[in-house]
Backbone as ProteinMPNN parsed JSONL, in Angstrom:
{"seq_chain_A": "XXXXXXXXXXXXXXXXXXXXXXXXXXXXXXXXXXXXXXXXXXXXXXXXXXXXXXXXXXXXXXXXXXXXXXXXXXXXXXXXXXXXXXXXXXXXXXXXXXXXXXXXXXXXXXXXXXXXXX", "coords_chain_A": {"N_chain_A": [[105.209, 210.33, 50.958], [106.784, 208.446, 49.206], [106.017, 206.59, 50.17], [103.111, 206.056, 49.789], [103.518, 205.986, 47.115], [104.58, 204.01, 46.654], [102.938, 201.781, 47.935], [100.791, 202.007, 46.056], [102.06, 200.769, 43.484], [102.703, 198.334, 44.344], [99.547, 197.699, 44.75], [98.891, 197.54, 42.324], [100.485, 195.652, 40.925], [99.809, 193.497, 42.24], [96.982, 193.714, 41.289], [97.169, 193.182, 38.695], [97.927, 191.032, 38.147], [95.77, 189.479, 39.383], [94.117, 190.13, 37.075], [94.857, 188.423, 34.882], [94.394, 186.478, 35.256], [91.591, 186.564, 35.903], [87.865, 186.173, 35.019], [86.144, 188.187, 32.017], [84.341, 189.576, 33.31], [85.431, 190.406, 35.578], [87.752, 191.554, 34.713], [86.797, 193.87, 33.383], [86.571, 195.493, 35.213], [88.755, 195.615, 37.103], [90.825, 196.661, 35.073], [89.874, 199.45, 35.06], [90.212, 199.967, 37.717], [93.05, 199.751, 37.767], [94.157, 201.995, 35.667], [92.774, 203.891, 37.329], [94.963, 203.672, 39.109], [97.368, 203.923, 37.521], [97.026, 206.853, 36.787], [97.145, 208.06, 39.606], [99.67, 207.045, 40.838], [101.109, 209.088, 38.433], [100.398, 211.164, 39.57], [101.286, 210.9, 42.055], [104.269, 210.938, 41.831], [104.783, 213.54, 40.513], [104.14, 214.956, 42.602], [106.615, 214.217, 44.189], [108.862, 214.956, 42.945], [108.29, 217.529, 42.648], [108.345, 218.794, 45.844], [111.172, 217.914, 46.044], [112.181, 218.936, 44.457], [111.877, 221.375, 45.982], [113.008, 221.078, 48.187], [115.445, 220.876, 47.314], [116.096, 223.654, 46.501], [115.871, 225.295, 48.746], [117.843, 224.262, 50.409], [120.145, 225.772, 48.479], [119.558, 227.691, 49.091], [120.127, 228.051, 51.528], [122.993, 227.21, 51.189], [123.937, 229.682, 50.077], [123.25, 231.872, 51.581], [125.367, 231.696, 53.704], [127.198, 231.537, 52.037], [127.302, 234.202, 51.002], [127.272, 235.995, 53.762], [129.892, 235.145, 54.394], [131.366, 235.821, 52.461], [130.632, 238.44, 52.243], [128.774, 239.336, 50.182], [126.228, 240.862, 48.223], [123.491, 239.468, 47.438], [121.077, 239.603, 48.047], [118.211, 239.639, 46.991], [118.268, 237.826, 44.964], [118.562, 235.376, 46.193], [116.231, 235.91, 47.606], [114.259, 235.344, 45.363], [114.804, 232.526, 44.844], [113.579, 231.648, 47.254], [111.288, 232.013, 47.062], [110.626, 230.594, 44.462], [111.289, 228.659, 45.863], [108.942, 228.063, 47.637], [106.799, 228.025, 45.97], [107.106, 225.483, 44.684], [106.68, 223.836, 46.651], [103.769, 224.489, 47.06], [103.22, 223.407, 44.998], [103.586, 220.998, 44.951], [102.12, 219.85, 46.957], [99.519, 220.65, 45.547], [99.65, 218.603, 43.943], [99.747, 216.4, 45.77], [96.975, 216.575, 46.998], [95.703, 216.19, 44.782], [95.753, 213.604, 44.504], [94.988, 211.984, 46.735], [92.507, 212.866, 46.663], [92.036, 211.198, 44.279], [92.492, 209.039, 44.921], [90.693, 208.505, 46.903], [87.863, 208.248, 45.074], [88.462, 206.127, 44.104], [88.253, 204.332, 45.6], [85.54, 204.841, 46.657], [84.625, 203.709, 43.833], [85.193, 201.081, 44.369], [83.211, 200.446, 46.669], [81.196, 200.728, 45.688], [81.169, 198.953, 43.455], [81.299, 196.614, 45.236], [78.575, 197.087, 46.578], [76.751, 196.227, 44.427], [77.052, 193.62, 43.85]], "CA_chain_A": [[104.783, 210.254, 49.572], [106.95, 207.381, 48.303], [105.261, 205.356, 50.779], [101.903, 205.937, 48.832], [103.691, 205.641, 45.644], [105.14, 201.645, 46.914], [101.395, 200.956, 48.092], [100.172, 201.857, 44.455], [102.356, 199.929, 42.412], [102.229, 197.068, 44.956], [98.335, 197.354, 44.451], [98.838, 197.405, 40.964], [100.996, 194.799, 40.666], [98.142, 192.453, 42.336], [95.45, 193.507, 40.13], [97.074, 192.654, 37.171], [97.631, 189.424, 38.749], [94.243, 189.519, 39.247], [93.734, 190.436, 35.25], [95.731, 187.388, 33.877], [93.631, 185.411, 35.864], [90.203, 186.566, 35.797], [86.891, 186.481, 34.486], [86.052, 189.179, 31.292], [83.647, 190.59, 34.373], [86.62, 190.931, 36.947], [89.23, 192.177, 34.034], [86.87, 195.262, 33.075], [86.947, 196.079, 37.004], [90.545, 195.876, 37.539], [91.026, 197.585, 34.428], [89.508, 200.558, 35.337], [90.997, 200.112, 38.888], [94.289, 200.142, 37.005], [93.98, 202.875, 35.446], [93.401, 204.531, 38.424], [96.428, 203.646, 40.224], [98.343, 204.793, 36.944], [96.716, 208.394, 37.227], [97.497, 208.286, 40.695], [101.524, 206.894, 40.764], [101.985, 209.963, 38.11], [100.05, 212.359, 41.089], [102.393, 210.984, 43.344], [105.474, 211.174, 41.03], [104.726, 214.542, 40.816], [104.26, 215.784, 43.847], [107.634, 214.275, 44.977], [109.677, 215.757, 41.908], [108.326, 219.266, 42.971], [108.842, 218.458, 46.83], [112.278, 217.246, 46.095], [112.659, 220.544, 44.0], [111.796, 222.368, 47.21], [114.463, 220.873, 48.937], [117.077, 221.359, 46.287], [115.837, 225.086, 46.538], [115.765, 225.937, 49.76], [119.556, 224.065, 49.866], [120.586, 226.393, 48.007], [118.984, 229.644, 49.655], [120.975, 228.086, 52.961], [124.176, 227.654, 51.063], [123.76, 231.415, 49.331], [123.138, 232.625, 52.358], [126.304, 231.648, 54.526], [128.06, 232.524, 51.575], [127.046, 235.885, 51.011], [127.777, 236.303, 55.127], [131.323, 235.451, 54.744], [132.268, 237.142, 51.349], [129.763, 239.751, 52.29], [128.309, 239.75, 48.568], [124.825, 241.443, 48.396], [122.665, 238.714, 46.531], [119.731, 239.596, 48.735], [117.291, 239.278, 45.873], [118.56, 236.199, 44.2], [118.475, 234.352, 47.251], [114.682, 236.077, 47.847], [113.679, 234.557, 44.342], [114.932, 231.105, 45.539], [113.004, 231.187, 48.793], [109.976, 232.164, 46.168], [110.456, 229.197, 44.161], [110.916, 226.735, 46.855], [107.519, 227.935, 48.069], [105.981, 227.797, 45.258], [107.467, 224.622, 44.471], [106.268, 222.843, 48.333], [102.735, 224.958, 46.929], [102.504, 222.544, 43.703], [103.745, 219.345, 45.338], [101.112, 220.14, 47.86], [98.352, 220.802, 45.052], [99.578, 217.044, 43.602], [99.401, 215.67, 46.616], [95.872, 216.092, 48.03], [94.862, 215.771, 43.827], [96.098, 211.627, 44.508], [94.405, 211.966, 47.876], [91.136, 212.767, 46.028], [91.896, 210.102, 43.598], [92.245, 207.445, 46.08], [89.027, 208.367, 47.226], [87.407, 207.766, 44.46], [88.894, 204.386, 43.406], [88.054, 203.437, 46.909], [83.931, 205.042, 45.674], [84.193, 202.669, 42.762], [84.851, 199.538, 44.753], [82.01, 200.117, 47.273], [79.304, 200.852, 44.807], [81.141, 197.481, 42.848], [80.566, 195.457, 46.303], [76.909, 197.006, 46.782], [75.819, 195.735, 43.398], [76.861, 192.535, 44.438]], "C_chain_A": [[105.345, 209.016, 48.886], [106.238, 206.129, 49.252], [103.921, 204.599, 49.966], [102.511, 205.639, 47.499], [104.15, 204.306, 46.146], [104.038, 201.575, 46.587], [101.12, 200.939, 46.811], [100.586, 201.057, 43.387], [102.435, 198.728, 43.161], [100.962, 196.632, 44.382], [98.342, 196.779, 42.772], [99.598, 196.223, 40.359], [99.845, 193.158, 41.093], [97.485, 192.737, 41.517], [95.902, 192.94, 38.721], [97.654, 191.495, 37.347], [96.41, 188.948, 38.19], [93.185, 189.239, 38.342], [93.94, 189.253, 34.796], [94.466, 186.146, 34.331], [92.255, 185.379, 36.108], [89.045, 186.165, 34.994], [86.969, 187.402, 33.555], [84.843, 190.367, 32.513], [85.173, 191.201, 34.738], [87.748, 192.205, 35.943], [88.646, 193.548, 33.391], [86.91, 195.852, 34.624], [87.823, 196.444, 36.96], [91.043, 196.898, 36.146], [91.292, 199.39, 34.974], [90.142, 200.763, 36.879], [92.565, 200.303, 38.672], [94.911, 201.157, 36.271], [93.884, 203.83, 36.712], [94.528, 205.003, 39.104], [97.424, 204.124, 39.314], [98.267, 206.174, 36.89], [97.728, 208.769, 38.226], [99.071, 208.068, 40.939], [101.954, 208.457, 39.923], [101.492, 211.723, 39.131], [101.606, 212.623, 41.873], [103.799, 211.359, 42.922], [105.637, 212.209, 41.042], [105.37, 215.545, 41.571], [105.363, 215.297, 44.568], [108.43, 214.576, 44.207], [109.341, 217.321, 42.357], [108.982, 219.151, 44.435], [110.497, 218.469, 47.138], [112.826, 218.528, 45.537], [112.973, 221.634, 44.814], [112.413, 222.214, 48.014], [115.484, 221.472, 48.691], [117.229, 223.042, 46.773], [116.201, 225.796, 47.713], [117.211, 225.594, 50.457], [120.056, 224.778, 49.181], [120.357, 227.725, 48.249], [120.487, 229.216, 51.16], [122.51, 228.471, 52.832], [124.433, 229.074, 50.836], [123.758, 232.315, 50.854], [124.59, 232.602, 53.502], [127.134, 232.019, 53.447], [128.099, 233.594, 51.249], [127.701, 236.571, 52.268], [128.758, 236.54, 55.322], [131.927, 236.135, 53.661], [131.626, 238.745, 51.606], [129.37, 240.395, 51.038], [126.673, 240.32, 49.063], [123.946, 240.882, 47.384], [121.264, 238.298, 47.25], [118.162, 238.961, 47.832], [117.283, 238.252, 44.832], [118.412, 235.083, 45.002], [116.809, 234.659, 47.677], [114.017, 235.255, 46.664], [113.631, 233.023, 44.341], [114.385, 230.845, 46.415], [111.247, 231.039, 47.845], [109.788, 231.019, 45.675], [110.53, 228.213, 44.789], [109.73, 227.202, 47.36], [106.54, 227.382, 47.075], [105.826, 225.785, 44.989], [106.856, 223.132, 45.572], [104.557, 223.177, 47.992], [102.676, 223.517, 45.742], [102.642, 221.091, 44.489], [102.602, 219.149, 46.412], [99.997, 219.73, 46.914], [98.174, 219.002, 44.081], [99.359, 215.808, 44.468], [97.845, 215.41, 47.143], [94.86, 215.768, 46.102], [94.851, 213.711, 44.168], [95.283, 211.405, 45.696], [92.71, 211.722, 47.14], [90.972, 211.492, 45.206], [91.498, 208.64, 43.99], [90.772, 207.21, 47.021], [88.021, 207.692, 46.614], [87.864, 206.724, 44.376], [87.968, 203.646, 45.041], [86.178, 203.635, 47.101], [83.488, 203.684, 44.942], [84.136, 200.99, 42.936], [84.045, 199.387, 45.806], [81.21, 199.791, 46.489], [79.554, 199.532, 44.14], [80.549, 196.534, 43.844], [79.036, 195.396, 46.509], [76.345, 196.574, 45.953], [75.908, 194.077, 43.56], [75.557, 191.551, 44.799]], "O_chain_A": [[104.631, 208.456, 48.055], [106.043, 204.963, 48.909], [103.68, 203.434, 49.65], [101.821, 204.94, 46.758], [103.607, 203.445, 45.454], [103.697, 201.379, 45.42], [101.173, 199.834, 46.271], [99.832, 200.657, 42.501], [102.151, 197.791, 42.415], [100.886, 195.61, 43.701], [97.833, 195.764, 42.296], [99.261, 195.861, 39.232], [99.391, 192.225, 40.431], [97.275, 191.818, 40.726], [95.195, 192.402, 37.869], [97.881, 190.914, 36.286], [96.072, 188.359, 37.163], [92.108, 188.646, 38.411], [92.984, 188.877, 34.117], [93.922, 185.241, 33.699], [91.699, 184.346, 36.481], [89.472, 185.656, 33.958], [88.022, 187.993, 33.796], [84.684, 191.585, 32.434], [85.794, 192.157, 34.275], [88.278, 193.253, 36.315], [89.437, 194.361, 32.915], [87.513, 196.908, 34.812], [88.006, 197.648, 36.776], [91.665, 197.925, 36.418], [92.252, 200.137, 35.159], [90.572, 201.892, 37.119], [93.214, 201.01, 39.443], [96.14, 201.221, 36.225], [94.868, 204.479, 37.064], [94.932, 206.094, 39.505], [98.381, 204.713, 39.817], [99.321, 206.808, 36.933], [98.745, 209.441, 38.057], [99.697, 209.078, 41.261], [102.876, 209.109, 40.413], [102.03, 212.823, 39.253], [102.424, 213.505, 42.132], [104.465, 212.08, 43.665], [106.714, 212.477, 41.575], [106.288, 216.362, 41.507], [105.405, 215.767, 45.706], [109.437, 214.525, 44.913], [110.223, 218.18, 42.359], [110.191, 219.385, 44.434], [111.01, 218.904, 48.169], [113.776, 219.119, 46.049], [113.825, 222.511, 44.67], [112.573, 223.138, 48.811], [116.22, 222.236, 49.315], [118.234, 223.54, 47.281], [116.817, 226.86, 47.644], [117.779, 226.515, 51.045], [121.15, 224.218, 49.097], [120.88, 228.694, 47.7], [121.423, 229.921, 51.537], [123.189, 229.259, 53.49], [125.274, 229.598, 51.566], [124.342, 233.392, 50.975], [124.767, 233.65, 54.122], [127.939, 232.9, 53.75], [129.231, 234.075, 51.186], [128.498, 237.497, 52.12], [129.145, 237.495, 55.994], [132.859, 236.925, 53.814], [132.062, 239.839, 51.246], [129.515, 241.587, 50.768], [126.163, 240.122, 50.166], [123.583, 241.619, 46.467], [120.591, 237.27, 47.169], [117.37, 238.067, 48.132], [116.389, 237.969, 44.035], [118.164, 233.959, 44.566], [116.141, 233.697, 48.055], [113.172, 234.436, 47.027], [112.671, 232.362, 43.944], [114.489, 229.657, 46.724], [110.367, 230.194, 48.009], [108.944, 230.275, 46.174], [110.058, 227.102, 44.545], [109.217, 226.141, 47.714], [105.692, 226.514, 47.28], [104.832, 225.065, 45.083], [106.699, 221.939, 45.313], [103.801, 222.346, 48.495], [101.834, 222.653, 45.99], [101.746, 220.247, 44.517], [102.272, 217.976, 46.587], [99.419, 218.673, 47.165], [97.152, 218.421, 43.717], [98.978, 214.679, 44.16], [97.485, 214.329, 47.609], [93.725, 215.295, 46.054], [93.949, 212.893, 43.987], [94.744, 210.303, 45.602], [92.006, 210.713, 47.135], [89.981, 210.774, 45.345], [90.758, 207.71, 43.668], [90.147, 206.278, 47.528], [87.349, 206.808, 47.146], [87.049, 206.097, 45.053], [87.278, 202.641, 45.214], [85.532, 202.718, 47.608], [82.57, 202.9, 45.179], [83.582, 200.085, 42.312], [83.943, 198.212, 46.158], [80.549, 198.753, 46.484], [78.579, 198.786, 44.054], [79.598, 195.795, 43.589], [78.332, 194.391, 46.599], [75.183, 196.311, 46.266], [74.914, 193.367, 43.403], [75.727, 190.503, 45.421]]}, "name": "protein", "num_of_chains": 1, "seq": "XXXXXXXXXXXXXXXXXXXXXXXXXXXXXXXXXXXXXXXXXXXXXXXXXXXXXXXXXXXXXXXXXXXXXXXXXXXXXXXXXXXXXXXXXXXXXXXXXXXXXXXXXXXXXXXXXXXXXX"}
């Protein structure tokens, strides 16, 4: 995921290159291609803030759980609610992830149909 988030602000960092230096054609293009890629960076942002959540979470079911073992506390159900939220949590970063997936689709739509009018 931060891989795709580099590529995007890389890309983005060219186009508005791109901008400074264009045509009023080229600069509503890239615009709108810019836009894109800011949608998409806060996709990806996202989905690695929940991800990263689901780490934290499930770090903390592991610790809970060896310590419960050796004090022999009974926090069965506090440590079940933590396994809940890191699912859920790997469930949303999931549902942000394939939304940027879709996104990138499209953007990558909007510069065929730009080349075919060509």
């Amino acid at each position: 995921m931060t891989n795709r988030l580099g590529r995007a602000i890389d890309r983005a960092r060219q186009l508005t290159d791109a901008y400074r230096h264009g045509t009023e054609a080229d600069r509503a293009r890239i615009k709108g291609q810019l836009e894109v890629l800011w949608r998409r960076a806060g996709l990806i942002r996202a989905s690695i803030v929940w991800g990263s959540s689901s780490l934290l979470l499930v770090s903390l079911v592991i610790i809970l759980l060896f310590v419960s073992t050796l004090l022999g506390l009974e926090i069965a159900p506090f440590i079940a609610i933590l396994f809940g939220c890191c699912m859920v949590a790997v469930v949303i970063s999931l549902i942000y992830f394939i939304r940027d997936i879709n996104l990138s689709l499209h953007a990558l739509r909007m510069e065929i149909d730009f080349e075919e009018k060509k």
